[in-house]
N, C-alpha and C positions, 0 to 999 in steps of 0.2 A: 521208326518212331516208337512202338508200339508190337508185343505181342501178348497174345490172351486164348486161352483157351474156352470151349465152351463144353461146359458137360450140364446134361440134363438128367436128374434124379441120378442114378449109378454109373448112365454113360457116357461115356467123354465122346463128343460127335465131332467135335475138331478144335485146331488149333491154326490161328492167324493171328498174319502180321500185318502192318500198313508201314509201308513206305511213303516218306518223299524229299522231293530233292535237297531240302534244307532241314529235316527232321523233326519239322513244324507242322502243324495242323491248326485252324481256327475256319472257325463256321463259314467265313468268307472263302473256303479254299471250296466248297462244292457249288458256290454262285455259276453261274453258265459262263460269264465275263473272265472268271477267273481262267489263268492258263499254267497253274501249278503243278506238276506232275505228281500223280500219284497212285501208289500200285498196291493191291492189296490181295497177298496168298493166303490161301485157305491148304494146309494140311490135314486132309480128313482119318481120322484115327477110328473111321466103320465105313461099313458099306453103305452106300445109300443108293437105291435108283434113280436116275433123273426128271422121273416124276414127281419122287417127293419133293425134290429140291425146288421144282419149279412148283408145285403146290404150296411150299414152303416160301417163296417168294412173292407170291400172289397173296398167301395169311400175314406178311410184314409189310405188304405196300400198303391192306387193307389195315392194317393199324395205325398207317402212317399216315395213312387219310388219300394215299394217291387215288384220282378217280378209277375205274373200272375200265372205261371207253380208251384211257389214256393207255394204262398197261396190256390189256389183253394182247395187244399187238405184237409189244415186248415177247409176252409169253411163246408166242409162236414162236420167236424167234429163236428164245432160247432153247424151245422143244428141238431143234432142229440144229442146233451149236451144242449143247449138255451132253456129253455122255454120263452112262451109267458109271457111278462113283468106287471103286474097292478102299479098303484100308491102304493107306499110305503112299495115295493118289494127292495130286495137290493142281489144283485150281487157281491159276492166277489173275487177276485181272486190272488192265493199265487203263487207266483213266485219259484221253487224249481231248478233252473238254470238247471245243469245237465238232471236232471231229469223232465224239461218243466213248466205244471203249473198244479194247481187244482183250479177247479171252485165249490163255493159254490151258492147253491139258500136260502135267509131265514136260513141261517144256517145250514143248511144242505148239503153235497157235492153231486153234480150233476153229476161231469165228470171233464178227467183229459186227454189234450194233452201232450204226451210223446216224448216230442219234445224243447230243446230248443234254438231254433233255433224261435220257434213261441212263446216261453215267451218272449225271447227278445222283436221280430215284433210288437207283440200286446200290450205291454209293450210303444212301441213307441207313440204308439196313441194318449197318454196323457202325455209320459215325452222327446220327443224327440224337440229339440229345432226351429226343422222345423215344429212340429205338428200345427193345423188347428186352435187353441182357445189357444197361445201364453200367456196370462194372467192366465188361468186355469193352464197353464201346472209351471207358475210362484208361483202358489196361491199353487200348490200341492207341489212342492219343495221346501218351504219354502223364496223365492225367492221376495214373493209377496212385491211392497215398498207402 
């Protein structure tokens, strides 16, 4: 549908795309009811350890207003699925609604929250229209003018 990079002050911290099956996106496609497939790669262009990332995770749900009780949970999980990130690592993650998400490292599958409830959340990050880098989340929906 969509790709956007994201760099902050001098650094380019990564580069993603969102997929989906019909190359559509609307606000109704992150509802729990919905069963639209959609996949969304992060090609990271630094290193990052996987704490920031999930620290990182935790400062965007907390802007998005998810409760606290709700995600921590989440976090564990992904403490335990994240590896530590290199330059030109890439992160994919498929949206399987009902049935949560799965996360790929390098192509490979890492780990899968069975929850979706936190495909949607984390889904937000980058396509919710309150999300944190408004142009990115433009550039991935096809949105970009």
């Amino acid at each position: 549908m969509g790709s956007a990079k994201l760099s902050v002050v001098f650094w380019d911290i990564y580069q993603s795309t969102l997929y989906s099956d019909d190359g559509t996106f609307t606000s109704d496609d992150l509802l729990l009811e919905s069963h639209k497939p959609l996949a969304l790669n992060i090609h990271y262009l630094r290193d990052i350890e996987a704490d920031e990332l999930i620290e990182a995770t935790a400062d965007e749900w907390d802007k998005l207003g998810v409760e606290k009780a709700t995600y921590q949970p989440w976090l564990k999980q992904l403490g335990a699925i994240w590896p530590d990130i290199q330059e030109n690592d890439e992160l994919l993650f498929v949206l399987k609604q009902a049935e949560g998400g799965i996360f790929y490292f390098n192509q490979s599958e890492i780990g899968r929250v069975a929850s979706a409830e936190f495909a949607k959340q984390f889904l937000r990050i980058w396509l919710d229209p309150q999300s944190s880098y408004p142009k990115l989340r433009n550039k991935l929906i096809g949105q970009a003018k």
